[in-house]
N, C-alpha and C positions, 0 to 999 in steps of 0.2 A: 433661050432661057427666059420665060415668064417672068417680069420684077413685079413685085406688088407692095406700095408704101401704106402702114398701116400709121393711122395719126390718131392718139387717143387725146379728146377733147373734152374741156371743160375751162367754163369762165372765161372762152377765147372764139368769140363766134364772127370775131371779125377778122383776126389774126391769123384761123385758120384758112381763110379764102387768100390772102396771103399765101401760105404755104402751100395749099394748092396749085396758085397759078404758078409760080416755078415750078413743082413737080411736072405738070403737065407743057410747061417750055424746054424743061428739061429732059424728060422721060415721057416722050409723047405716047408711045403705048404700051406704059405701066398703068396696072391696076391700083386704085387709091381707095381704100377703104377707110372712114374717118368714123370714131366710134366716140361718140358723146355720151360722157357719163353720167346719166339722172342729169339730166337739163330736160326741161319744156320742149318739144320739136318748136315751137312758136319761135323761141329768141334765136333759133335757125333758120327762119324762112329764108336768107338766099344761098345759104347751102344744100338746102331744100331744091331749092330751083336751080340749081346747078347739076346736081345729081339728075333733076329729072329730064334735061336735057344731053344727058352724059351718060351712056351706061357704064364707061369705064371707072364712074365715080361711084362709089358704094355708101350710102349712113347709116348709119346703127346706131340707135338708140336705147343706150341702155335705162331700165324701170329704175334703179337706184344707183348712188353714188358707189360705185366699189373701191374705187382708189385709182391710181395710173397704169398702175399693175394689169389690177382685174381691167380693164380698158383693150391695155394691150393683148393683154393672150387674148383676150376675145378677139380682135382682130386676127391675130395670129391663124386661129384653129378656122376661122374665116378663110383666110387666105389659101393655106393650104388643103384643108378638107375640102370646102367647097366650090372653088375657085380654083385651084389646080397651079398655083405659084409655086415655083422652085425658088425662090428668094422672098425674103420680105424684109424691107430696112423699115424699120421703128424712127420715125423722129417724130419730135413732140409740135404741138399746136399754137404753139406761142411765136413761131416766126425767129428761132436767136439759133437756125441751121442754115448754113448755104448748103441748098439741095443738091448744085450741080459736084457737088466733094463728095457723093454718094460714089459714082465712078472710082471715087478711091481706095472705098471699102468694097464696093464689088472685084476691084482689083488684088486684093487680100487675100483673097477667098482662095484655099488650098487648091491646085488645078487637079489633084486626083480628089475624086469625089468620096472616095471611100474614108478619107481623112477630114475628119470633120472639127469644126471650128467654127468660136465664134468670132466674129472680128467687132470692134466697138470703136466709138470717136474720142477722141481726149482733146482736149484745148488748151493743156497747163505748159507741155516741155517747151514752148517758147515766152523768153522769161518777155521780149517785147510785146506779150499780148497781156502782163499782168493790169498795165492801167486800165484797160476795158471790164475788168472786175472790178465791183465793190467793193472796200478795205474789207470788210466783215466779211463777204463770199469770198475774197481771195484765200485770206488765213484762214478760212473753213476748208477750202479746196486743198490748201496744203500738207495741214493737216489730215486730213482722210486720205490722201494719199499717201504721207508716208506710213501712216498705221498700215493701208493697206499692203504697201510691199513688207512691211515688218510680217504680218499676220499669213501672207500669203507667199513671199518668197518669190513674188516676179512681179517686174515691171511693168508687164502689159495689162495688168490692170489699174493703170495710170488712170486717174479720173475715171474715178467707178461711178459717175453721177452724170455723166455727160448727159445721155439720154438720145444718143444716134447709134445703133444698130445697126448689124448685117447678118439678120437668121435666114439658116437653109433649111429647106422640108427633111433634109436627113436627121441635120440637128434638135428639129423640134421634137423628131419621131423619135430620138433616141433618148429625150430627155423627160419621156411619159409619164416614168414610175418618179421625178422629182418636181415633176410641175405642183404637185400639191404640198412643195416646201418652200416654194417659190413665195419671196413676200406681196400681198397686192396692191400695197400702198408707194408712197416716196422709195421707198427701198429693194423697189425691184428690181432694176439693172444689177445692185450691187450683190441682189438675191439669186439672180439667173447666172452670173459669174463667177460664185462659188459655186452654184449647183455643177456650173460645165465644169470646173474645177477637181469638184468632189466624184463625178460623173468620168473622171481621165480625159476633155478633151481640152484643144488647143486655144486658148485667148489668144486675139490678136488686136493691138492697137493699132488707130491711124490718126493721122493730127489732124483736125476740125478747127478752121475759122470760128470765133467765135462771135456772136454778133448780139450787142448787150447795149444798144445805144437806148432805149426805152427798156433795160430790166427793170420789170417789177414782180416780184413773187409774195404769195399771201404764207407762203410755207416759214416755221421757225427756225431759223438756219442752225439757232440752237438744240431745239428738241430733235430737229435734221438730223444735225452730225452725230448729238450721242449716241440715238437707235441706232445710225449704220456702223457707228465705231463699234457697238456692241454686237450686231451682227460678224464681221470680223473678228471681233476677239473669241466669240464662241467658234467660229472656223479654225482660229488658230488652236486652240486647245484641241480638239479635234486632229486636224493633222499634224502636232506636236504628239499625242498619243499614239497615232496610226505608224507615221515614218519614222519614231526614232525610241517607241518605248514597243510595239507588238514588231518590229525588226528594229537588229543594234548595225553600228557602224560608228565612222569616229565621231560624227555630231552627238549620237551618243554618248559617248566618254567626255565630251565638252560640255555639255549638258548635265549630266550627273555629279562633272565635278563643281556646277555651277550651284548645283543644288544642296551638296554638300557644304559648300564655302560659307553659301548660301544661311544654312541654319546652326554653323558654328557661331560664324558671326552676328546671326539674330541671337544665340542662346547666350554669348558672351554680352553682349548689349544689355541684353535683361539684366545677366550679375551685377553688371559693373553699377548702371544707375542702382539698382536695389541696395549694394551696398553703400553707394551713395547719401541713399535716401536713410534708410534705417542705423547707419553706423557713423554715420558724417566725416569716413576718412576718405582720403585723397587716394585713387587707383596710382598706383606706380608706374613710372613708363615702360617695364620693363612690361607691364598688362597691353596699358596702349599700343607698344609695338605689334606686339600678338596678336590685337586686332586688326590694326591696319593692317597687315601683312594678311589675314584672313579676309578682309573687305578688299583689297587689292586684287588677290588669288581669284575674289567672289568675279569682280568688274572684268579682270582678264580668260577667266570663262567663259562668262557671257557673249564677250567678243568673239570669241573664235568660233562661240556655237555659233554666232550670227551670220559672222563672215562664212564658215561652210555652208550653213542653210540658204547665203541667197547666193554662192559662186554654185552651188548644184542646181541654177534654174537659170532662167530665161533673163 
């Protein structure tokens, strides 16, 4: 099996030789392809000269910034078109991967080949590695992940942000007609994981060291999070349509009656304050109960459409 690490790079020209020299202690004949985004070749000169003494080493420089995305698939179509890799694991250029836990996602990897899947790194299910995150990165980490099993209905897309991969040439061939839904910026991973998602194939998670003693990122963990909560939320409406309103079952029914509950108890809401407002008398309890008992009904729908949507997955 040919492995080829693809490493897209920017604003990291020292940190990358770093991640090389494990690669190559590591995985002595895998192919490293390192794809710099609109940087100068200059502030690479001894990547430069690494390569040129190395053919196993590949740079690519790309003419404009495209994003981490655009970085990556470039390496990717690299790897396999040209170069002829059956594997390609994605980690990023900043040095916060232990290369040799690449073995662990290669170990992931479905043993019949016709079963395709992607495998990815997560760093969060041990709660002893929270203090190596920033207060601010943690609760964003946490956050995105659980919207993410809410929106998606599986676990294994625990840490949709990690940024350690394990693609196969099958999976990439198979994912042709979505690469160009794919996002190119910060929000790829999370954009290539619904696509395998949306596309029927298998996610698989594996736990990644993480290594954050020098984190520094220039990215807004604010404007971060929103965009990819928002990418999520438009999957879930999506497959909230597809599985349980174009085919019924009992999520269905749990669903619908959530929905019902749902705009009784918005439409009673409205009366009551209006009457409120406009007639300045006091609603009866005998109104209030009605309501609660319709906002209760609402809350205990919700639940159970939840609880069936994530006990039917992974």
């Amino acid at each position: 099996m040919k492995i080829g690490f693809v490493i897209p790079c920017y604003k990291s020209a020292n940190a990358v030789l770093s991640v090389i020299s494990s690669v190559k202690a590591d995985f002595p004949s895998a192919l490293i392809i390192t794809v710099v985004d609109g940087e100068p070749q200059n502030i690479y000169s001894d990547l430069l000269k690494l390569s040129a003494a190395d053919n196993s080493l590949q740079v690519v420089f790309r003419p404009e910034n495209g994003g981490v995305g655009a970085a990556t698939m470039s390496g990717l179509d690299l790897a396999f078109s040209e170069y002829g890799c059956d594997v390609a694991i994605k980690v990023d250029s900043d040095d916060q991967m232990v290369i040799n836990e690449a073995n662990n996602l290669l170990a992931a990897l479905p043993s019949d080949r016709d079963d395709i899947a992607l495998v990815k790194g997560e760093r969060i299910s041990r709660i002893v590695n929270f203090p190596k995150f920033k207060p601010r990165r943690l609760l964003g980490n946490i956050i995105i992940n659980l919207f993410s099993l809410l929106c998606t209905g599986r676990r294994s897309v625990l840490d949709p942000t990690c940024g350690y991969l394990c693609i196969t040439r099958e999976l990439w061939d198979n994912l042709s007609a979505e690469r160009s839904h794919i996002n190119v910026d910060y929000r790829f991973e999370s954009s290539l994981i619904l696509s395998c998602l949306s596309a029927g194939f298998e996610i698989k998670s594996v736990y990644v060291t993480p290594k954050y003693d020098n984190h520094l990122s220039s990215m807004s963990d604010f404007m971060a999070g929103r965009q990819i909560l928002f990418l999520f939320l438009k999957f879930y409406f999506k497959r909230i349509i597809r599985e349980y309103f174009m085919t019924t079952n009992l999520g269905t029914l749990y669903l619908l009656s959530f929905l019902a509950f749902f705009v009784m108890g918005s439409f009673l809401t409205i009366i009551y304050i209006s009457i409120g407002i406009y007639t300045g008398l006091y609603i009866s309890s005998g109104y209030i109960a009605l309501w609660l008992l319709i906002m209760f009904s609402c809350l205990g729908s919700a639940l159970k459409f939840l609880e069936f949507d994530l006990s039917n997955r992974d």
